[in-house]
FIBA-776845 format. One record per residue: residue number from 1; chain; x, y, z of N, C-alpha, C in turn. Coordinates in steps of 0.1 Angstrom, whole numbers. Example, Ala and Ser with C-alpha at 12.3 -4.5 7.8 and 13.67 -1.06 7.14 Angstrom:
FIBA-776845
{site 1,'A',{132,-57,78},{123,-45,78},{132,-33,78}}
{site 2,'A',{128,-22,71},{137,-11,71},{129,0,79}}
***
This chain:
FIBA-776845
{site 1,'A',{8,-12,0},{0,0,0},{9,12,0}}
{site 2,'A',{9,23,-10},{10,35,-11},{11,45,1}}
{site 3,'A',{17,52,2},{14,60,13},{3,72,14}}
{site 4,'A',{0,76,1},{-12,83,-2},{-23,73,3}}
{site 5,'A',{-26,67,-4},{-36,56,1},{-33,53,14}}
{site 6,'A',{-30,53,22},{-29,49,39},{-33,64,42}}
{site 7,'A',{-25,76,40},{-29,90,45},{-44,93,41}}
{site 8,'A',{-46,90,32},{-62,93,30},{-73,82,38}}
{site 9,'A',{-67,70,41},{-77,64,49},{-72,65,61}}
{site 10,'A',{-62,73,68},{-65,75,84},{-67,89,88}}
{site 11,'A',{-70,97,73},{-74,107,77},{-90,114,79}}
{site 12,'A',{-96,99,72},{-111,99,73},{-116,94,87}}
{site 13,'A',{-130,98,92},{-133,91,105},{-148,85,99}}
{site 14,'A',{-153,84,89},{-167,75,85},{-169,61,74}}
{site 15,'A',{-155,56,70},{-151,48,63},{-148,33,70}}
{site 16,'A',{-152,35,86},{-146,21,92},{-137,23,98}}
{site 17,'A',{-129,8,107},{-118,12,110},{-105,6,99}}
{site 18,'A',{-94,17,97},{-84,17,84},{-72,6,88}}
{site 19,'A',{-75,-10,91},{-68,-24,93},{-57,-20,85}}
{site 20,'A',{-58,-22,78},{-51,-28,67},{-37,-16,63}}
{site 21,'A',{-46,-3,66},{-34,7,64},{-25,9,80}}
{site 22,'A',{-32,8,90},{-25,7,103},{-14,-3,100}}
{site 23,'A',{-16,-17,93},{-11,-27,92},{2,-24,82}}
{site 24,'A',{-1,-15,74},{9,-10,63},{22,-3,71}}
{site 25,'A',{15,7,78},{25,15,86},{35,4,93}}
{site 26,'A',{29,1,103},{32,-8,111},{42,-22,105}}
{site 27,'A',{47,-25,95},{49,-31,93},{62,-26,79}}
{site 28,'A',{65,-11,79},{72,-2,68},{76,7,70}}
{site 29,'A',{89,6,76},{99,16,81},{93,27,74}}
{site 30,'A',{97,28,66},{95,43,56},{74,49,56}}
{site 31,'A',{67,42,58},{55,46,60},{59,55,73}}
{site 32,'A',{63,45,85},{65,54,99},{73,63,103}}
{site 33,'A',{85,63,88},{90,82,93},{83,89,83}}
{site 34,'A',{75,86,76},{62,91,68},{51,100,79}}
{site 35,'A',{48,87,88},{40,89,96},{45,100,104}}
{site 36,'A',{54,99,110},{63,111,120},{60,124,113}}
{site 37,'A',{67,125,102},{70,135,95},{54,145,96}}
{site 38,'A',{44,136,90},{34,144,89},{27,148,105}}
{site 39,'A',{29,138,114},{24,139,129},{32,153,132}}
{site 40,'A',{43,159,129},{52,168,134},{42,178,122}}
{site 41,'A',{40,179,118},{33,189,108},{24,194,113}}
{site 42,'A',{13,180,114},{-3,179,118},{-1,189,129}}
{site 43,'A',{4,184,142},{9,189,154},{6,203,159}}
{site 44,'A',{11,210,149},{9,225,148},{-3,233,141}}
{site 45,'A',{-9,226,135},{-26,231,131},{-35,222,137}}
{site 46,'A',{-40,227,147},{-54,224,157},{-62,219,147}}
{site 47,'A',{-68,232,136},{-81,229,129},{-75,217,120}}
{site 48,'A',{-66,211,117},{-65,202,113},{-66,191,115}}
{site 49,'A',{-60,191,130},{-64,180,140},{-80,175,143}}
{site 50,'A',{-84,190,144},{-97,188,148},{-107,182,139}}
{site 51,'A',{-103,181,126},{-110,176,116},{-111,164,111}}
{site 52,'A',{-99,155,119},{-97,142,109},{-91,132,124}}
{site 53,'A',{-91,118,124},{-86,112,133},{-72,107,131}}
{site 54,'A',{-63,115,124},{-50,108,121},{-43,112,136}}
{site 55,'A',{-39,124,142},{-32,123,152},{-37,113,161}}
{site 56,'A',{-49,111,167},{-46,106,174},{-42,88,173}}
{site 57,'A',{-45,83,156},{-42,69,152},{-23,74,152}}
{site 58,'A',{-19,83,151},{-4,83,148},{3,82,156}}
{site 59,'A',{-5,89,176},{1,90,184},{0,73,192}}
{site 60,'A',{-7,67,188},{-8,55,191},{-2,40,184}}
{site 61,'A',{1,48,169},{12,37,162},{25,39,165}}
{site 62,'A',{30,56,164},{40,60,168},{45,51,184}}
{site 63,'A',{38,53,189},{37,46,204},{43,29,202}}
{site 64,'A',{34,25,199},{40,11,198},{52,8,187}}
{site 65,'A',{61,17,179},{69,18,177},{82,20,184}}
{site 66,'A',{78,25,194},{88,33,203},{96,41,196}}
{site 67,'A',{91,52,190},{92,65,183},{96,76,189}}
{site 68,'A',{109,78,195},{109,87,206},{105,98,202}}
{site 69,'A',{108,106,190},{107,117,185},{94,123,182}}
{site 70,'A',{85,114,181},{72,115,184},{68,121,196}}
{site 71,'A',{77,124,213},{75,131,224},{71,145,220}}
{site 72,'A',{80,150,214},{81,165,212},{63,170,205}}
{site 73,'A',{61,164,193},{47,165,188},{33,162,196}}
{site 74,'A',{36,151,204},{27,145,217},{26,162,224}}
{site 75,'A',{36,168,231},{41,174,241},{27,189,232}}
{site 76,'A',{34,190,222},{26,197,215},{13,203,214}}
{site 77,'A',{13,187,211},{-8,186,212},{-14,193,226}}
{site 78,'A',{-6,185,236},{-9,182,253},{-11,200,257}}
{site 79,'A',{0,206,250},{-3,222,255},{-14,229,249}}
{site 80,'A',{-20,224,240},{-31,234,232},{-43,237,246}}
{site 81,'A',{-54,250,245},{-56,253,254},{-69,244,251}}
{site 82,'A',{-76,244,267},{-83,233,273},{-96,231,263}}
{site 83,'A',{-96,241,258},{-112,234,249},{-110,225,238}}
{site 84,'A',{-96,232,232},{-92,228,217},{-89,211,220}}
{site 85,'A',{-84,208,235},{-76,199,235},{-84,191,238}}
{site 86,'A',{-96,192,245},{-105,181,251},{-112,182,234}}
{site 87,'A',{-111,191,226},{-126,185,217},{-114,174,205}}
{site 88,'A',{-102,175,209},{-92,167,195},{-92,152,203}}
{site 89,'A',{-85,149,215},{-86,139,223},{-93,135,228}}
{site 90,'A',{-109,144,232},{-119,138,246},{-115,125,251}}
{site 91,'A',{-119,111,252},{-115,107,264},{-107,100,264}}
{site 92,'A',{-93,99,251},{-80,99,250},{-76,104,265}}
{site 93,'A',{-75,117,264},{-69,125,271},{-67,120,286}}
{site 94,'A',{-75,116,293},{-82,102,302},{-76,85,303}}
{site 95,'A',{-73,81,288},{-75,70,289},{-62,64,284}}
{site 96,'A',{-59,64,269},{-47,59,266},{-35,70,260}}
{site 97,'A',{-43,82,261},{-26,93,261},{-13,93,268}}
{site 98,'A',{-16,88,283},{-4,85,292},{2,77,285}}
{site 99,'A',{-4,64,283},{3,55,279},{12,55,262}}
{site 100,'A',{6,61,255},{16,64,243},{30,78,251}}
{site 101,'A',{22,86,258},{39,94,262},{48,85,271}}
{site 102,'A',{42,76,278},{52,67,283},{62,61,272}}
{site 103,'A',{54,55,261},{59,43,251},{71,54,242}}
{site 104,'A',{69,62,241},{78,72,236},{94,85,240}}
{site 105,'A',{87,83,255},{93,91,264},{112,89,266}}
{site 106,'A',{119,94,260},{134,92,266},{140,102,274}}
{site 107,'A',{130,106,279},{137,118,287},{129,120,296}}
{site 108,'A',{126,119,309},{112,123,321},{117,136,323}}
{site 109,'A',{126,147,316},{123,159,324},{114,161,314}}
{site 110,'A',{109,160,305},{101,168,298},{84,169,305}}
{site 111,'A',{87,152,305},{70,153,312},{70,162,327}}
{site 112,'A',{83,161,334},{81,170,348},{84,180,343}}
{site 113,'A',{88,187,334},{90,203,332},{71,204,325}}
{site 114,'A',{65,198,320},{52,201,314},{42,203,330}}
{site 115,'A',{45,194,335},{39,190,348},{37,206,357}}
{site 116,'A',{52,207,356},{53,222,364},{49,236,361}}
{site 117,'A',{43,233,349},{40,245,341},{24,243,344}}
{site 118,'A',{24,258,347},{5,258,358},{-3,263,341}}
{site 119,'A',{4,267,331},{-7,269,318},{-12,258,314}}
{site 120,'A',{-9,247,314},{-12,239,310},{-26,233,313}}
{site 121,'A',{-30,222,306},{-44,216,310},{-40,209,317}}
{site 122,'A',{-50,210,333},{-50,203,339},{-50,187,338}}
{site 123,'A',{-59,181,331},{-61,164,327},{-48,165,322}}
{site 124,'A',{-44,172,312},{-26,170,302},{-17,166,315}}
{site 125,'A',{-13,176,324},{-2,174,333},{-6,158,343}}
{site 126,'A',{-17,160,346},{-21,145,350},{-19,134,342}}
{site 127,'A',{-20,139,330},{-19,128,319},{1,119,319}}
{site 128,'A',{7,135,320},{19,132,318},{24,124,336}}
{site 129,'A',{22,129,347},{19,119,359},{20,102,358}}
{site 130,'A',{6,100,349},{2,87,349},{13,81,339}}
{site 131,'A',{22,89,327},{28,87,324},{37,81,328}}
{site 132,'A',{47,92,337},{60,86,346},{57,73,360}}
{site 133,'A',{42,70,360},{41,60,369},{45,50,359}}
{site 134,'A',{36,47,344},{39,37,337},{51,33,337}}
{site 135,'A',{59,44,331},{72,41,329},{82,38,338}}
{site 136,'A',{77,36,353},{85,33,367},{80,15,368}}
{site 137,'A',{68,15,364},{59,0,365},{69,-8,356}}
{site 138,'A',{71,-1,344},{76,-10,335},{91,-10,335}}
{site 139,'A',{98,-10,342},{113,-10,348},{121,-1,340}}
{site 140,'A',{118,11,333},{126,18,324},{126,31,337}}
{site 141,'A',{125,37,344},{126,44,351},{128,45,368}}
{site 142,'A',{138,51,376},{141,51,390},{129,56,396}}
{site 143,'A',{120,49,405},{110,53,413},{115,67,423}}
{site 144,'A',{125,64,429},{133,70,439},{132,89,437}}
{site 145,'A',{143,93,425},{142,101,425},{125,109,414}}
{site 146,'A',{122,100,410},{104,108,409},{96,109,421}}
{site 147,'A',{95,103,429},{87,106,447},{95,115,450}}
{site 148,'A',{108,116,452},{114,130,460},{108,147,451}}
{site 149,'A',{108,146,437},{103,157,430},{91,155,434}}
{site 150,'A',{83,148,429},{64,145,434},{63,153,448}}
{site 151,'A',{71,145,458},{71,153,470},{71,169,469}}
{site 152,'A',{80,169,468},{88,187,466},{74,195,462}}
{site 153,'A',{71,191,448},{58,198,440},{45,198,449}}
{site 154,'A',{47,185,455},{32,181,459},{34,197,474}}
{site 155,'A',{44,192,482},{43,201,494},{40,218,489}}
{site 156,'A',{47,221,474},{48,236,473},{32,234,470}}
{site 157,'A',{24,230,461},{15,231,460},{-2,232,471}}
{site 158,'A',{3,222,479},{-2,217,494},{-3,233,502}}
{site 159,'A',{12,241,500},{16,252,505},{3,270,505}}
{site 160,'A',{4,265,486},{1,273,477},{-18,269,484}}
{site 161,'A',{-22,264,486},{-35,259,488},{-45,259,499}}
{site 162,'A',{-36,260,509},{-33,262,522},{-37,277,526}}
{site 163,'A',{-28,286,513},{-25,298,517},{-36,305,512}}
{site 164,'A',{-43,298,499},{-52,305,493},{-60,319,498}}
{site 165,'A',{-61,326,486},{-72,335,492},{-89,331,490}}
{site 166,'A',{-92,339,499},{-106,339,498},{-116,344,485}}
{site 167,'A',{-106,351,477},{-110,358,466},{-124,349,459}}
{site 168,'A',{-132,352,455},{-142,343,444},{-142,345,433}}
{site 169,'A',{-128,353,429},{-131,351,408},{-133,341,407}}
{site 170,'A',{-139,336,395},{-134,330,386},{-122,317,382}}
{site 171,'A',{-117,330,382},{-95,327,380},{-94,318,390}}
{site 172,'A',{-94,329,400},{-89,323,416},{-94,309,414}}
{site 173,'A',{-107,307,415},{-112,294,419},{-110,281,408}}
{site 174,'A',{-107,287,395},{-101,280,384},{-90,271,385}}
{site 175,'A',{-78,285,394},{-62,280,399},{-63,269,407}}
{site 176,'A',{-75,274,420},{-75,263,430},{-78,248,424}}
{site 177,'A',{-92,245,423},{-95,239,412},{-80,231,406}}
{site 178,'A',{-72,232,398},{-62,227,394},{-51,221,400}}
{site 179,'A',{-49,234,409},{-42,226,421},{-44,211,429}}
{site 180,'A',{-59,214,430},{-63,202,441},{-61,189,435}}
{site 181,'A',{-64,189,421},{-64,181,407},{-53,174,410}}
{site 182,'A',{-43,184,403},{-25,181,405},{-23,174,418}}
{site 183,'A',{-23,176,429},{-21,170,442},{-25,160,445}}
{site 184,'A',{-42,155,437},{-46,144,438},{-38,139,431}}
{site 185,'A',{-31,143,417},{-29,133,409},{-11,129,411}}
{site 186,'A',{-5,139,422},{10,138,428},{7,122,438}}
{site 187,'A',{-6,129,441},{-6,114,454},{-9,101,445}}
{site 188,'A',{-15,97,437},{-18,85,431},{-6,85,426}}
{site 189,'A',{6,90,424},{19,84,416},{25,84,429}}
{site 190,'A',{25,86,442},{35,81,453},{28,67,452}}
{site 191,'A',{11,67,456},{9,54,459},{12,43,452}}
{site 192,'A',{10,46,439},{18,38,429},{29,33,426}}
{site 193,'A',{40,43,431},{52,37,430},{61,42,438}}
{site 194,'A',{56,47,449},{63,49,461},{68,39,471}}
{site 195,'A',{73,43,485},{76,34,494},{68,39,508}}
{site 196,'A',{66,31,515},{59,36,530},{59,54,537}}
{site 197,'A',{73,50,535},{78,67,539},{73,78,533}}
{site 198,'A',{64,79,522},{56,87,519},{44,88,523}}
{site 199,'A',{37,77,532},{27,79,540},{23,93,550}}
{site 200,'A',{35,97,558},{31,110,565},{31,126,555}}
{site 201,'A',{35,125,544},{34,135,538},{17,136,535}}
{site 202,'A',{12,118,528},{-3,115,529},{-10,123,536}}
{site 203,'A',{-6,113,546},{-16,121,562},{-17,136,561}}
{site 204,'A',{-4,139,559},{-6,156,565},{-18,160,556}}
{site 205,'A',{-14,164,542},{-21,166,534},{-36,162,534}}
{site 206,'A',{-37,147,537},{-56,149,542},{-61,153,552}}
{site 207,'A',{-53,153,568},{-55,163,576},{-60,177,574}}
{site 208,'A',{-51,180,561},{-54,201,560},{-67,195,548}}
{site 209,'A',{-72,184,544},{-81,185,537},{-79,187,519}}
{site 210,'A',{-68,185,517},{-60,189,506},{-67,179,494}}
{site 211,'A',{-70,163,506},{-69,149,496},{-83,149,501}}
{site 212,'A',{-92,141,491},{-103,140,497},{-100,122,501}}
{site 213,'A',{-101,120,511},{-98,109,518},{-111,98,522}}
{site 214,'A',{-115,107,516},{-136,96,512},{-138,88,502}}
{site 215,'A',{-126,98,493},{-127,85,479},{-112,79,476}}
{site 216,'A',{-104,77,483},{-94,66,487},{-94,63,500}}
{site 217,'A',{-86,73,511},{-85,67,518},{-71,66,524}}
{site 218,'A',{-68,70,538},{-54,61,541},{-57,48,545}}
{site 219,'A',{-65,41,545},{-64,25,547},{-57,21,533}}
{site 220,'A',{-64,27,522},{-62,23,513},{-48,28,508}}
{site 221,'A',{-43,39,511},{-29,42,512},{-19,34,514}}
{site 222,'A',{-22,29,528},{-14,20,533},{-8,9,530}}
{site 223,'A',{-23,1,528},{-27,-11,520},{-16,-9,507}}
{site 224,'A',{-19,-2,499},{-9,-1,486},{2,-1,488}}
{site 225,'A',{4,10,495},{22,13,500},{27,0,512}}
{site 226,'A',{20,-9,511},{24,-18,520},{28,-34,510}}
{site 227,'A',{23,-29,493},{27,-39,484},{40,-38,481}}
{site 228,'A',{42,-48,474},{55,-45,462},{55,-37,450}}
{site 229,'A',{64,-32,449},{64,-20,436},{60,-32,423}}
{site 230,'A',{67,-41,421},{61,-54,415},{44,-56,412}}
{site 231,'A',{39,-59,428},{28,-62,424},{17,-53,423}}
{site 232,'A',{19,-45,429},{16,-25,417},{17,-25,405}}
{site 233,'A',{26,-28,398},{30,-29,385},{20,-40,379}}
{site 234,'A',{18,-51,379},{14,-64,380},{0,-60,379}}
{site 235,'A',{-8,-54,387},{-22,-53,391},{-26,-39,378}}
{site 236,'A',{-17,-28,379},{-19,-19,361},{-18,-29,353}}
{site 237,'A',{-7,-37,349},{-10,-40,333},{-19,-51,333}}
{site 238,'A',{-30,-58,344},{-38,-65,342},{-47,-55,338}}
{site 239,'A',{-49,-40,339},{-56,-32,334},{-52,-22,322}}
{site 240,'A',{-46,-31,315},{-41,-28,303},{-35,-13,306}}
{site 241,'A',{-28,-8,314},{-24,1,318},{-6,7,316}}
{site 242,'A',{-2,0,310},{13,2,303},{15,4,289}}
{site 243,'A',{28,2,287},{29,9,272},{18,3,260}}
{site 244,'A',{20,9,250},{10,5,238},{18,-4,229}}
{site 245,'A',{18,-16,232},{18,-29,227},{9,-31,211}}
{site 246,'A',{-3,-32,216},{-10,-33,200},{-20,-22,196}}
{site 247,'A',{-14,-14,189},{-18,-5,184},{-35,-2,178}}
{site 248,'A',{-38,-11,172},{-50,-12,169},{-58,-19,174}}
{site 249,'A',{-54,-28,185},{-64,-28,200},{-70,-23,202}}
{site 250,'A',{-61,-10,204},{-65,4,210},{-72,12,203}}
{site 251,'A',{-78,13,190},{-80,18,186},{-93,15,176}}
{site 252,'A',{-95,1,174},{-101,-10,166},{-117,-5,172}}
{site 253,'A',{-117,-1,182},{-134,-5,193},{-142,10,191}}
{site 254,'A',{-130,19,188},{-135,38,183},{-149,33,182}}
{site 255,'A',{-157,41,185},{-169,43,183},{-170,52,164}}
{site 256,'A',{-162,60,166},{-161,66,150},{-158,59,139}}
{site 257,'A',{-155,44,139},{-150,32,137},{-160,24,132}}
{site 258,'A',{-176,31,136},{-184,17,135},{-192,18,126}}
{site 259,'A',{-200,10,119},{-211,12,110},{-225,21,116}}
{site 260,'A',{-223,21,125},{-232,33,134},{-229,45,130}}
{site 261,'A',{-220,45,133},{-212,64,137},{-209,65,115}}
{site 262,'A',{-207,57,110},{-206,59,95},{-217,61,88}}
{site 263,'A',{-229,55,94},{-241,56,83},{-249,73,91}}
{site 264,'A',{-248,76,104},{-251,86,108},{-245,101,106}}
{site 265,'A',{-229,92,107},{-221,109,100},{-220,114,86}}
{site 266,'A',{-224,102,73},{-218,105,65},{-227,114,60}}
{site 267,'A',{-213,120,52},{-222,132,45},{-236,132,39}}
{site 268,'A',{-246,138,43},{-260,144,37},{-266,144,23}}
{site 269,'A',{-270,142,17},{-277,143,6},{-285,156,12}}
{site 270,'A',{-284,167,3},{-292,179,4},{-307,176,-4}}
{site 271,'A',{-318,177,4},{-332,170,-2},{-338,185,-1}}
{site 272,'A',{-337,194,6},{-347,208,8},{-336,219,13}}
{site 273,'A',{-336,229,5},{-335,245,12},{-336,247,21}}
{site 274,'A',{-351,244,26},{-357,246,39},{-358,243,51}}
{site 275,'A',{-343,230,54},{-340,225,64},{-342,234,74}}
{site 276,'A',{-347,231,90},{-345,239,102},{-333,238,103}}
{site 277,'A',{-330,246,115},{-313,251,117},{-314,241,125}}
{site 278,'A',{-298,236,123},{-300,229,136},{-296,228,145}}
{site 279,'A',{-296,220,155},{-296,224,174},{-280,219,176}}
{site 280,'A',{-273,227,185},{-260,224,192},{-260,201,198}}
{site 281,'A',{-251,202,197},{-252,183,201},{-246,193,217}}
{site 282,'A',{-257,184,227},{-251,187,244},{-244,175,245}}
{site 283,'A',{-233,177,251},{-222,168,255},{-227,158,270}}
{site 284,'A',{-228,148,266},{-229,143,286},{-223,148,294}}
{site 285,'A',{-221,150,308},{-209,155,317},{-200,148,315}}
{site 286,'A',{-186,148,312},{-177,135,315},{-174,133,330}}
{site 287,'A',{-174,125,333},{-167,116,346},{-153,118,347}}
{site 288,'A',{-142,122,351},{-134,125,356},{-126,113,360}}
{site 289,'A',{-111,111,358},{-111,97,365},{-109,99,383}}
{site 290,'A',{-106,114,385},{-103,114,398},{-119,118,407}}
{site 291,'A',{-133,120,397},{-142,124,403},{-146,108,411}}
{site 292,'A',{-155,112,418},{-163,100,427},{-172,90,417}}
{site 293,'A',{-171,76,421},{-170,74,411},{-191,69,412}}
{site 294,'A',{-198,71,402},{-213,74,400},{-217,57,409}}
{site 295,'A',{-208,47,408},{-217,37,413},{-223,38,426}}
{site 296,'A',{-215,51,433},{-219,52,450},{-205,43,455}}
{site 297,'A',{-200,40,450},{-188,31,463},{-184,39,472}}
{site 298,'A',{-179,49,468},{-169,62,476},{-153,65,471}}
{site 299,'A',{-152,55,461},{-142,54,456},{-138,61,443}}
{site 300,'A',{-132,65,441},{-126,72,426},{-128,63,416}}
{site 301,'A',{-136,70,407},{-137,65,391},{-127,53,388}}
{site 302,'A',{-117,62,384},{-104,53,382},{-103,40,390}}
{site 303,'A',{-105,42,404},{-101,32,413},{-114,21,413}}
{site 304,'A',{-122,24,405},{-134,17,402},{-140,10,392}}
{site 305,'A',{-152,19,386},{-159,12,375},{-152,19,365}}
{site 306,'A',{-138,25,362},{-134,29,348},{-131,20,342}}
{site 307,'A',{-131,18,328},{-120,10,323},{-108,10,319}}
***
């Protein structure tokens, strides 16, 4: 297969899912610095992202390639501002984005230099988090010195939150808001691949109220940090939770993929002039993986009924 012919069918989203050209790439050195090349392009026009499903099939072949160069374009996407980014990714962003910046990643200061940057989207810097836990699970990275940084960030943050003002912009409550996010999402990577000794940093923090400790928990703290970094690791990738192995696993199940979403999206036959206008599509609320999770347990999405 041609490379035009692969670019035009993973650039469409009502054609099915594109087998056979994933299978092209995937199997053709020169398709996949093909593929790079144009992901680094794509990268830099939103409206183009926002139109067609190639980045996100590229950031997920690139991934099981182990494509390092691919980071920088990832890194890219991850910074666009929060609306642009949730309507290119939606619940990528959530779900299997960490795990292609893991599969990619040769350098963790990038994801902690992204992390520390407060412009960013919140879910992104979380995203990059769940990142460096993968890549600690999967023995390519020192647990050690990422909990000492985690720490550091988590306490300035903890600091910063603490001190808050009372102000009610907007803003203000935006910042906070993100903050609390980030600190949840500092503590799910100690518990993950931390050691006991980060338990009293825990405590303090849900003491000042920082953590909501209704939907984990220090039992449940404990309990974890009382495993093996092993069998932490062990219990993620039974939840398909590490690098991107089969690319079109991941991607095979898209809903935009299906004879559903193809006979409903495809383009219109124009029958009248006099169509009504038509109505905005309302989005469901998304679920959050760090929100509560809807079954009633008390426990976090994630730590729950997510997949």
């Amino acid at each position: 297969m041609e490379w035009e012919e692969i670019w035009q069918q993973l650039s469409l989203n009502n054609q099915g899912y594109p087998e056979a050209a994933i299978q092209a790439v995937l199997a053709t050195p020169a398709h996949q610095e093909r593929m790079l090349i144009e992901f680094e392009r794509v990268a830099e026009e939103p409206d183009e992202m926002a139109a067609s499903p190639f980045v996100l099939q590229a950031m997920h072949v690139l991934a099981q390639c182990r494509e390092k160069r691919a980071l920088q374009p990832m890194l890219r996407v991850a910074a666009l501002p929060s609306e642009n980014l949730d309507f290119i990714l939606g619940d990528i962003l959530t779900e299997s984005f960490a795990a292609c910046l893991a599969s990619v990643c040769g350098d963790e200061r990038f994801l902690q230099g992204f992390v520390e940057n407060p412009q960013h989207d919140q879910w992104a810097r979380n995203a990059m988090l769940d990142a460096l836990t993968i890549r600690i699970h999967e023995g390519d990275l020192d647990p050690a010195p990422i909990c000492v940084w985690a720490i550091k960030l988590a306490e300035s943050i903890a600091a910063r939150l603490q001190q808050a003002s009372t102000e009610e912009s907007d803003n203000w409550t935006q910042q906070i808001l993100a903050n609390e996010l980030l600190l949840e999402g500092l503590a799910d990577l100690l518990v993950d691949t931390g050691s006991p000794e980060v338990l009293p940093h825990l405590q303090r923090w849900g003491d000042a109220d920082l953590l909501d400790i209704n939907q984990a928990g220090m039992d449940f703290y404990q309990k974890q940090l009382g495993r093996s970094l092993a069998e932490r690791a062990d219990e993620r990738r039974q939840c398909d939770r590490g690098y991107i192995r089969d690319a079109a696993a991941k991607l095979r199940g898209w809903a935009c993929f299906s004879e559903a979403w193809a006979r409903e999206y495809q383009p219109a036959r124009i029958v009248s002039q006099a169509l009504p206008p038509m109505q905005p599509i309302v989005k469901p609320p998304k679920i959050g993986r760090n929100d509560p999770c809807p079954c009633g347990s008390g426990k976090k999405y994630k730590k729950c009924c997510a997949p």
